[in-house]
OpenMM code with the backbone's topology and positions (N, CA, C; nanometers):
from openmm import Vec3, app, unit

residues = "UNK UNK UNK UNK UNK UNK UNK UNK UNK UNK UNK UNK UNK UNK UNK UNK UNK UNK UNK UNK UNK UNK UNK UNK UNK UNK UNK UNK UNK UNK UNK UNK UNK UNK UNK UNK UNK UNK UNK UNK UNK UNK UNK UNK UNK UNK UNK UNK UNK UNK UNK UNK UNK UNK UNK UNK UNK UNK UNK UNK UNK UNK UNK UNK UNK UNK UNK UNK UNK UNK UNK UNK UNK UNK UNK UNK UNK UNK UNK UNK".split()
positions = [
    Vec3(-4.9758, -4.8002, 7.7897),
    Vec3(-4.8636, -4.7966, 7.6995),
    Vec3(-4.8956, -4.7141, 7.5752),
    Vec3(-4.9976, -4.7466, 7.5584),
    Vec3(-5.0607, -4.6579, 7.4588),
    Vec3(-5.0733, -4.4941, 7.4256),
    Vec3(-5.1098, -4.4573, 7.5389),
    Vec3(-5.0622, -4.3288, 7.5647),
    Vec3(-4.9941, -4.2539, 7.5976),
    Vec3(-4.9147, -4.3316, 7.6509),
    Vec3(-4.7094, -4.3098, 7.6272),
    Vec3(-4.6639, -4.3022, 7.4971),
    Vec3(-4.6879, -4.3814, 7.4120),
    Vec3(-4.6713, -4.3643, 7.2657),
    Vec3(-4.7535, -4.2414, 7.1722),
    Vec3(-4.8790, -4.2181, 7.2331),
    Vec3(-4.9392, -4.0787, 7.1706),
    Vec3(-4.8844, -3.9676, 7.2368),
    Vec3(-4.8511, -3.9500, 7.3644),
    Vec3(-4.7657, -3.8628, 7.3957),
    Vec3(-4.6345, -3.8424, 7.3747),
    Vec3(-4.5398, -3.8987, 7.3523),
    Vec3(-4.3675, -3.8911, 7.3088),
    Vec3(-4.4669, -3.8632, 7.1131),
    Vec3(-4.5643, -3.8977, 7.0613),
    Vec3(-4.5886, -3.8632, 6.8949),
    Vec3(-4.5969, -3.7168, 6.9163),
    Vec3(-4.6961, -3.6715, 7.0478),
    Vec3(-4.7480, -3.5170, 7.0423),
    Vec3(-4.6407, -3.4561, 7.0618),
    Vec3(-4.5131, -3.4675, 7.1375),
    Vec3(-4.4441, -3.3920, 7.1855),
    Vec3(-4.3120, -3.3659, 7.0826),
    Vec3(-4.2908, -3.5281, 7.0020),
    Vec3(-4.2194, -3.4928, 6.8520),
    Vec3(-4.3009, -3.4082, 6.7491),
    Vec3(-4.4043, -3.3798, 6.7613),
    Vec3(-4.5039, -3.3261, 6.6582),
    Vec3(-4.4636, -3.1894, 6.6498),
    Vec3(-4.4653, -3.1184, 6.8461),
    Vec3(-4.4924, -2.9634, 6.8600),
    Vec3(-4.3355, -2.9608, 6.8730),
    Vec3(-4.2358, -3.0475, 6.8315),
    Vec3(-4.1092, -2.9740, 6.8629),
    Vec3(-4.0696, -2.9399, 6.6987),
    Vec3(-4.1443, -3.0505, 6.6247),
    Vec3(-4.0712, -3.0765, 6.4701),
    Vec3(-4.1226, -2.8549, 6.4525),
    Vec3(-4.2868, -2.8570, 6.5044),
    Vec3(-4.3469, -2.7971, 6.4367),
    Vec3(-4.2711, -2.6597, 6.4947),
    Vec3(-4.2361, -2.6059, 6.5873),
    Vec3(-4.1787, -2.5371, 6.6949),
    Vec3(-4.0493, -2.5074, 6.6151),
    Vec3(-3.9855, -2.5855, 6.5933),
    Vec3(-3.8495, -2.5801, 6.4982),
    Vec3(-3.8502, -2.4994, 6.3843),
    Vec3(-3.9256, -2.5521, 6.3076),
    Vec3(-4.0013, -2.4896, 6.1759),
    Vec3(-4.0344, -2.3272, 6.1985),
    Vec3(-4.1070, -2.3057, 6.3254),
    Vec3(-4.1459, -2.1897, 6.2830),
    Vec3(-4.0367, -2.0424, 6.3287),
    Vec3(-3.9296, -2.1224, 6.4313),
    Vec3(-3.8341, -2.0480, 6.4394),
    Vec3(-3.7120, -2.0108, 6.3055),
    Vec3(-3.7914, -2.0879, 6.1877),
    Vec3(-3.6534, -2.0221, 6.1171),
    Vec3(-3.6792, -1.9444, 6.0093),
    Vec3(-3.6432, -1.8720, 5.9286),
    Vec3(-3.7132, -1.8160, 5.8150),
    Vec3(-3.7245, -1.8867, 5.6819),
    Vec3(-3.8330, -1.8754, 5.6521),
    Vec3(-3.8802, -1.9363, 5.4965),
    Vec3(-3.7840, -1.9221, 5.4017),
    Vec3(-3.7461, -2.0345, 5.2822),
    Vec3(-3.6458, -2.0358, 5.2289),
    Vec3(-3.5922, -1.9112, 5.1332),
    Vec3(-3.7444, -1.8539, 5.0769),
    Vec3(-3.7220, -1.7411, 4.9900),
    Vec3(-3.6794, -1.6128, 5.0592),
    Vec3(-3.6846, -1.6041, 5.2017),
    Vec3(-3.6665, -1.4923, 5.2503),
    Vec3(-3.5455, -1.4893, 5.3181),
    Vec3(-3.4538, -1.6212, 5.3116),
    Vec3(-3.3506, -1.6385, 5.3747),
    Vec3(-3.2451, -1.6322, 5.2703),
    Vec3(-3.2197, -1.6400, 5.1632),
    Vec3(-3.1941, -1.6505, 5.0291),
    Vec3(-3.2011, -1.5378, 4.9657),
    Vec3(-3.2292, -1.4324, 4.9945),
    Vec3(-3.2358, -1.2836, 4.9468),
    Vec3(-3.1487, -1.2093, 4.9916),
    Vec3(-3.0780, -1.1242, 4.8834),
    Vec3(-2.9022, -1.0591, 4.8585),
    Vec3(-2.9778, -0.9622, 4.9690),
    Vec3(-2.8596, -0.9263, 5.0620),
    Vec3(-2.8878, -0.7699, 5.1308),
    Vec3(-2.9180, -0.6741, 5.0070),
    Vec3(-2.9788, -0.5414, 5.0571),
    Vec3(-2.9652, -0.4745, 4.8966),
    Vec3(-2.8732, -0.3459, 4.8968),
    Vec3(-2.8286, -0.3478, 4.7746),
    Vec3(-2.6944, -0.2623, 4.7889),
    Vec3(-2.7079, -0.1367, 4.8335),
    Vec3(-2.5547, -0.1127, 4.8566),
    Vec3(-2.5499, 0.0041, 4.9241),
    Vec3(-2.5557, 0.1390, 4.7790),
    Vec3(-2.6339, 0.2892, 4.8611),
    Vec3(-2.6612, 0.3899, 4.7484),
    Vec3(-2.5195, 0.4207, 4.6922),
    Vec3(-2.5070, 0.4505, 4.6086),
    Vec3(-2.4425, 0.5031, 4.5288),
    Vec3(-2.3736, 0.6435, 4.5753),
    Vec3(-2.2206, 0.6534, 4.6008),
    Vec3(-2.1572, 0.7906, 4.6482),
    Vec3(-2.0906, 0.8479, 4.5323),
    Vec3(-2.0970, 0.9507, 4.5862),
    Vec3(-2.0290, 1.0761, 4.4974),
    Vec3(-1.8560, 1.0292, 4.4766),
    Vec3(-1.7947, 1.0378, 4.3839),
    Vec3(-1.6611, 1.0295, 4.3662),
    Vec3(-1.5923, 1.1590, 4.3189),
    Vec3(-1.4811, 1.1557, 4.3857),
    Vec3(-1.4355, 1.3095, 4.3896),
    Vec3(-1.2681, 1.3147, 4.3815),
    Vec3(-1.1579, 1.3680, 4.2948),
    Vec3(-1.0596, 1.3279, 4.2382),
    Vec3(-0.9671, 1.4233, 4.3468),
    Vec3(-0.8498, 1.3447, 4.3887),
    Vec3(-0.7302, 1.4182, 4.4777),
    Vec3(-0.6858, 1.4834, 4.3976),
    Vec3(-0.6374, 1.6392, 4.5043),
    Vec3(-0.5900, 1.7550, 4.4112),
    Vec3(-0.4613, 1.7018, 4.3492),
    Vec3(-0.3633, 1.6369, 4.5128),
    Vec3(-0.2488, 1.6027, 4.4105),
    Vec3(-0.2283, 1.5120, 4.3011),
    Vec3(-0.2789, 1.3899, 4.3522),
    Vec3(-0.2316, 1.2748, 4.2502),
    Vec3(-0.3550, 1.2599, 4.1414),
    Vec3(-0.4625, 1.3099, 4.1682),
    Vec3(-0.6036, 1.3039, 4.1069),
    Vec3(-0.6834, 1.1394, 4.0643),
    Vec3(-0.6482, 1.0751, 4.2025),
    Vec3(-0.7116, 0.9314, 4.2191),
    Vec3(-0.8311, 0.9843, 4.2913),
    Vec3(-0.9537, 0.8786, 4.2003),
    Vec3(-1.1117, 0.8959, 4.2642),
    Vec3(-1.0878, 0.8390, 4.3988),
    Vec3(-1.1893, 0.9016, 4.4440),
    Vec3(-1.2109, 0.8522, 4.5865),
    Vec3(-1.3386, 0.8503, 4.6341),
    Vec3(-1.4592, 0.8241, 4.8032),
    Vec3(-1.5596, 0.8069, 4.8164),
    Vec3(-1.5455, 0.9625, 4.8557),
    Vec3(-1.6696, 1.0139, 4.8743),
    Vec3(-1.6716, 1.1541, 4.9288),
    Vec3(-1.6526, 1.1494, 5.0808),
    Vec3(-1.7173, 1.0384, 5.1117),
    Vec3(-1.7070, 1.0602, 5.2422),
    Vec3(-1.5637, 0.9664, 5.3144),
    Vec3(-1.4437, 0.9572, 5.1940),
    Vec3(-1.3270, 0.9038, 5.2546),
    Vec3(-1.2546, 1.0032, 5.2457),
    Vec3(-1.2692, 1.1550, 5.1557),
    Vec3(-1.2033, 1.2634, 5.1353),
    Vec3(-1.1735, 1.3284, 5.2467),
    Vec3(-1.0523, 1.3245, 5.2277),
    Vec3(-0.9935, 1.4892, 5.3747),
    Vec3(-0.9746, 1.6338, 5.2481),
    Vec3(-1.1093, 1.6833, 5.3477),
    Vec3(-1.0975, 1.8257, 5.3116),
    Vec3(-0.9686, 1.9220, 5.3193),
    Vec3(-0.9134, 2.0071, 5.2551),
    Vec3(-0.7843, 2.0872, 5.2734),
    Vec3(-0.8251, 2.2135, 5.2103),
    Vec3(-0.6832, 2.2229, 5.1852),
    Vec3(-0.6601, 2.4415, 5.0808),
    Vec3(-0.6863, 2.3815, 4.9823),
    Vec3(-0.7215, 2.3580, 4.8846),
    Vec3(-0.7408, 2.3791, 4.7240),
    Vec3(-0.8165, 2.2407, 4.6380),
    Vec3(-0.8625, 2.2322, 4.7761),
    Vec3(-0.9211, 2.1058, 4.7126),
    Vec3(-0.9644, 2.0053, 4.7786),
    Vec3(-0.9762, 1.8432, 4.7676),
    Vec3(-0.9981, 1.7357, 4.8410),
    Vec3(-0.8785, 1.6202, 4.8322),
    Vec3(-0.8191, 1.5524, 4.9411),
    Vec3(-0.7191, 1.4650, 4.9222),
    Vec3(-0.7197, 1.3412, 4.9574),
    Vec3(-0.6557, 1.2540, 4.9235),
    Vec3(-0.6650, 1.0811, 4.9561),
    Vec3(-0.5910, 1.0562, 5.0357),
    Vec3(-0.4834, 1.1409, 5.1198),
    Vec3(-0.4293, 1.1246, 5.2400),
    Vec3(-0.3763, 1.1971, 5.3094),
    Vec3(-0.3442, 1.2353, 5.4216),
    Vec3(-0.3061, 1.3522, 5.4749),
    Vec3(-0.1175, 1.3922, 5.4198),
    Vec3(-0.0483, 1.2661, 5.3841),
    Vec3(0.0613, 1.3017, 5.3184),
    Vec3(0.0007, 1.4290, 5.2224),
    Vec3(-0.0627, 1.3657, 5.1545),
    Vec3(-0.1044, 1.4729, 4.9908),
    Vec3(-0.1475, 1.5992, 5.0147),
    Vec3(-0.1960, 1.5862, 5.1583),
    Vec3(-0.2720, 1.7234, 5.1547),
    Vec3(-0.1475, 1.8549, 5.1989),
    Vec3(-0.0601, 1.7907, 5.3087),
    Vec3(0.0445, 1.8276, 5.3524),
    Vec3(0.1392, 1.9017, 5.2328),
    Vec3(0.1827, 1.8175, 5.1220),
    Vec3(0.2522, 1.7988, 5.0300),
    Vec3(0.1986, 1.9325, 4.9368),
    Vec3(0.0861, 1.9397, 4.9238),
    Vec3(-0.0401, 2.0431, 4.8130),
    Vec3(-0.0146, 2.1514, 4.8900),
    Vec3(-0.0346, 2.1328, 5.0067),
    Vec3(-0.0675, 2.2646, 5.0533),
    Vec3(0.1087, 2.3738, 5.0830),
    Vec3(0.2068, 2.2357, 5.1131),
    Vec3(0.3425, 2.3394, 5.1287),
    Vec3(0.3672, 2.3746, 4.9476),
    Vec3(0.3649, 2.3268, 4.8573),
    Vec3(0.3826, 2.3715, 4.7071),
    Vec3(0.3125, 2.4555, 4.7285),
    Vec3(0.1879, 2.5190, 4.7596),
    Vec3(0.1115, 2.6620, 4.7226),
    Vec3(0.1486, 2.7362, 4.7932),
    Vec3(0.2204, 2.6973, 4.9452),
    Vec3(0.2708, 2.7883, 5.0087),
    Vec3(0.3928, 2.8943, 4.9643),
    Vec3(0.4592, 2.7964, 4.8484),
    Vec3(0.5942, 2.8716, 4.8118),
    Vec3(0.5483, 2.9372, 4.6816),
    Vec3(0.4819, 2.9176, 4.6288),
    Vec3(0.4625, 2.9809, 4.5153),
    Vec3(0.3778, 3.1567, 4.5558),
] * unit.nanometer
topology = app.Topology()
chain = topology.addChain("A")
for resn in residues:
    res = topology.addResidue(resn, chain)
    for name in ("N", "CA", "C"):
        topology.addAtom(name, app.Element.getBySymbol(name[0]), res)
C-alpha cells in the first residue's frame, strides 16, 4: 500500500513539475510586443491628409489617399 502511495506522490510530482515547465516564466510572459518602426508620412495631393507611405497610391503629381482623389487630381490637370 505503501508504494501505491509513493507512486500516485511521484507521478503528481513529475506532472505538477511537467506543467511548470511547459509555460513561460512570468516576466517573459508579461512583456509588451515591441513596437512597430516608425513610417514615413506623406500628405495627399488633393485633400493634403497625412497618410502611411506604404498606404499611398502613387499617381501624376503626387501621392493620394484614395483612388477617388487620384482620379479627381489627375482629370483637373488634365484640363488645365
Amino acid at each position: 500500500m505503501k508504494y501505491l502511495l509513493l507512486l500516485i506522490g511521484l507521478g503528481v510530482l513529475f506532472f505538477v513539475l511537467g506543467a511548470r515547465r511547459g509555460r513561460p516564466s512570468e516576466p517573459e510572459a508579461r512583456k509588451p510586443p515591441p513596437p512597430a518602426p516608425p513610417q514615413a508620412m506623406l500628405s495627399c495631393a488633393e485633400c493634403g491628409m497625412h497618410l502611411p507611405a506604404d498606404e499611398a497610391l502613387p499617381g501624376k503629381g503626387g501621392v493620394f489617399c484614395s483612388a477617388a482623389h487620384r482620379t479627381s487630381f489627375e482629370a483637373r490637370q488634365g484640363q488645365a
